[in-house]
C-alpha positions in Angstrom: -12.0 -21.8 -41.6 -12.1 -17.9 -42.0 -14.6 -17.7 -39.0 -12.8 -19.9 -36.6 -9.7 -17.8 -36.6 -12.2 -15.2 -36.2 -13.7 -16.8 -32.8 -10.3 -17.5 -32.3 -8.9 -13.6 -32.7 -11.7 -12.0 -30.7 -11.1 -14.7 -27.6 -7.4 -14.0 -27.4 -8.2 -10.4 -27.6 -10.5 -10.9 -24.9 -8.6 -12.8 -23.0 -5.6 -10.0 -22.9 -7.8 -7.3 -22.6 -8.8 -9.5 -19.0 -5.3 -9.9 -17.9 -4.8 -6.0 -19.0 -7.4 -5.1 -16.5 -5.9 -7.3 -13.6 -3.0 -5.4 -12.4 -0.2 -7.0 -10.8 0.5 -4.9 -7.6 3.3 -7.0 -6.2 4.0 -10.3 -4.6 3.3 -11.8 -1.2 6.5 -13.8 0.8 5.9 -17.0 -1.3 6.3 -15.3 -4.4 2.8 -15.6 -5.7 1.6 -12.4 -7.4 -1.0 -10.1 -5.9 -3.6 -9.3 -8.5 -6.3 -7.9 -5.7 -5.7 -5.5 -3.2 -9.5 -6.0 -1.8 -12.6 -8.3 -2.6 -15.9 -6.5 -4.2 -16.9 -5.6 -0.3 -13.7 -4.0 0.5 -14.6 0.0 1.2 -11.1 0.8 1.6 -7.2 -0.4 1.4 -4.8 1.2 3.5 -0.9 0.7 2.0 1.7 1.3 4.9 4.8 1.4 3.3 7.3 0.0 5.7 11.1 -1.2 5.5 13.1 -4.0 7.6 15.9 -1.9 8.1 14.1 1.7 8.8 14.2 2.5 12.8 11.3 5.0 12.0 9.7 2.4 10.1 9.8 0.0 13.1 8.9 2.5 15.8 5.7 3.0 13.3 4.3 0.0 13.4 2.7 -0.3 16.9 0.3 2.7 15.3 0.0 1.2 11.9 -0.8 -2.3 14.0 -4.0 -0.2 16.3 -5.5 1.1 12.6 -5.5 -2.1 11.3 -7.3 -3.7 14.5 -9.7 -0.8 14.8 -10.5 -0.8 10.9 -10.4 -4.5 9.8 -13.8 -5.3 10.7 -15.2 -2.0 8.6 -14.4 -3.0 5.2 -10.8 -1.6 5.3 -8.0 -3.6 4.0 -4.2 -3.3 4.9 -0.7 -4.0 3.0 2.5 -3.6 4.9 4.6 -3.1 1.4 8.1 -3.4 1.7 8.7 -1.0 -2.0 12.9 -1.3 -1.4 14.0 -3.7 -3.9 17.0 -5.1 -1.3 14.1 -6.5 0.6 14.0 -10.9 0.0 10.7 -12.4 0.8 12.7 -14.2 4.0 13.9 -11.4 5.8 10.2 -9.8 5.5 8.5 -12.7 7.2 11.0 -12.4 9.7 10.2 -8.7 9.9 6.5 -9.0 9.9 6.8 -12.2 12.6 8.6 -9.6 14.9 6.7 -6.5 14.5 2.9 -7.6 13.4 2.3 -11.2 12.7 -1.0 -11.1 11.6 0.1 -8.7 8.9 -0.3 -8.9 5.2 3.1 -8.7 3.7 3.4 -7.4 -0.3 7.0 -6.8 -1.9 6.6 -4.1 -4.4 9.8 -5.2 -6.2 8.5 -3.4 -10.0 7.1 -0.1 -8.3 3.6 -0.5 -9.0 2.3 0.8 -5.7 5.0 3.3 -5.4 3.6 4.3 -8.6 -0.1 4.4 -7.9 0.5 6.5 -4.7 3.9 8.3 -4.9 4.9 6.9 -2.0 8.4 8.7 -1.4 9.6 7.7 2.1 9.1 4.7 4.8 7.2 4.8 6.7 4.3 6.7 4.9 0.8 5.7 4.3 -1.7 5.4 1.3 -5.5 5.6 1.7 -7.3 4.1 -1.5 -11.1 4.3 -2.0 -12.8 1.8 -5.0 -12.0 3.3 -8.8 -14.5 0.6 -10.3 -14.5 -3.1 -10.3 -10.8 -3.9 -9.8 -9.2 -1.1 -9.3 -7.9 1.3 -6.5 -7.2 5.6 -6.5 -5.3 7.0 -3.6 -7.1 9.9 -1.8 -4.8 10.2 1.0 -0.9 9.8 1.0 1.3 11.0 3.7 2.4 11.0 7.0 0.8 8.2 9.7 0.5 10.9 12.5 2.9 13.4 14.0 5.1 11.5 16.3 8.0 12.4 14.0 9.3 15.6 13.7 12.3 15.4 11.8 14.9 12.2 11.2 16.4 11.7 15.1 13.3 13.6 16.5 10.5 12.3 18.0 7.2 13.3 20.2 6.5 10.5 23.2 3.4 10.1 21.8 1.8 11.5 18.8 -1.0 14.3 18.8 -2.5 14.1 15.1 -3.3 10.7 13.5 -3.4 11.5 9.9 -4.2 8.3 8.4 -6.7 7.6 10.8 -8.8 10.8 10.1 -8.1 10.2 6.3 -10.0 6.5 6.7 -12.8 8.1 9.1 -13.4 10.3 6.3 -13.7 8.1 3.8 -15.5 5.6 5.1 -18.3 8.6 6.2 -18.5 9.8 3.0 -16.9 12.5 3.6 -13.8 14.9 1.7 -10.4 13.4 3.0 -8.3 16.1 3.3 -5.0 16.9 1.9 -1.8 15.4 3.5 -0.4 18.6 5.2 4.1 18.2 6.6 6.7 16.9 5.4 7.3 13.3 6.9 10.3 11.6 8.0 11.9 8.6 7.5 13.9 6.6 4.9 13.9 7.3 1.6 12.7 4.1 -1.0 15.1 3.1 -2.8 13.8 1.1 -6.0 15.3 1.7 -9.2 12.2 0.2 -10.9 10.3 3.6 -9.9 11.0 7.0 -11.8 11.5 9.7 -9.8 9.8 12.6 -12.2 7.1 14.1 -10.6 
């Protein structure tokens, strides 16, 4: 009797040790919860954190929409996260629908990407690169490009496409550099996230 509560013990300590190491980064429109950002051949996962009711968010996503065509088929993942906990899993499908419909759509309700990337602002992007088996490190988080200048200003058309030199780098093995500028958009409002730095 001793040594099957022992067997017993060490497989429920196993088995929560497993579901330690299987994160829970969100949860897609249906409400199912998103324990993978990528599958063991992703080389990359690109966060764009975006919000239904941010103009500069929405005047975004035509670039964010050209990364995710051009780097798909080279390993790269993408999230559109919605990290504002106003957002309801309705009114994002009906945001995705209009602005990229072959999006993937993640609500990060608890924080947990904020978190991972200190994400401050929509829109804003995070470049992750493999940290093991299951789990993700950002190397880049910033602005997308340079179209805005400040909230109310824009360039026609941007000149420097941050997140796309951030993947280029990453995927050629080479140092990603540091996000440079302040970026401008909407702040995320979540009171799941702290704010200390």
């Amino acid at each position: 009797m001793p040594r099957r509560l022992l067997v017993l013990a060490t497989m429920l300590t196993a088995l929560a040790c497993h579901a330690q190491q299987r994160p829970e980064f969100g949860r897609n429109t249906r409400g199912q919860a998103i324990t993978s950002l990528g599958g063991p051949h992703t080389r990359a996962v690109v966060l764009f954190f975006v919000a239904s009711d941010c103009p500069v968010s929405n005047r975004t996503f035509p670039e964010m929409k050209r990364l995710r065509q051009k780097f798909s088929s080279r390993g790269v993942r993408f999230w559109f996260v919605y990290p504002n906990q106003n957002e309801r899993p309705i009114q994002v499908r009906l945001h995705q629908s209009a602005y990229d419909p072959d999006g993937q759509a993640l609500l990060d309700e608890a924080g947990a990407l904020v978190r991972l990337s200190r994400a401050r602002i929509t829109p804003q992007v995070s470049v992750l690169a493999p940290d093991g088996a299951i789990h993700w490190k950002p190397v880049y988080t910033g602005r997308i490009d340079n179209r805005s200048i400040q909230f109310g200003k824009e360039r026609p058309q941007p000149t420097e496409h941050f997140a796309e030199r951030a993947l280029s780098s990453l995927l050629a093995g080479r140092a990603v550099a540091p996000a440079i500028g302040t970026g401008a958009g909407c702040a995320i409002v979540n009171p799941a996230v702290s704010r200390e730095p």
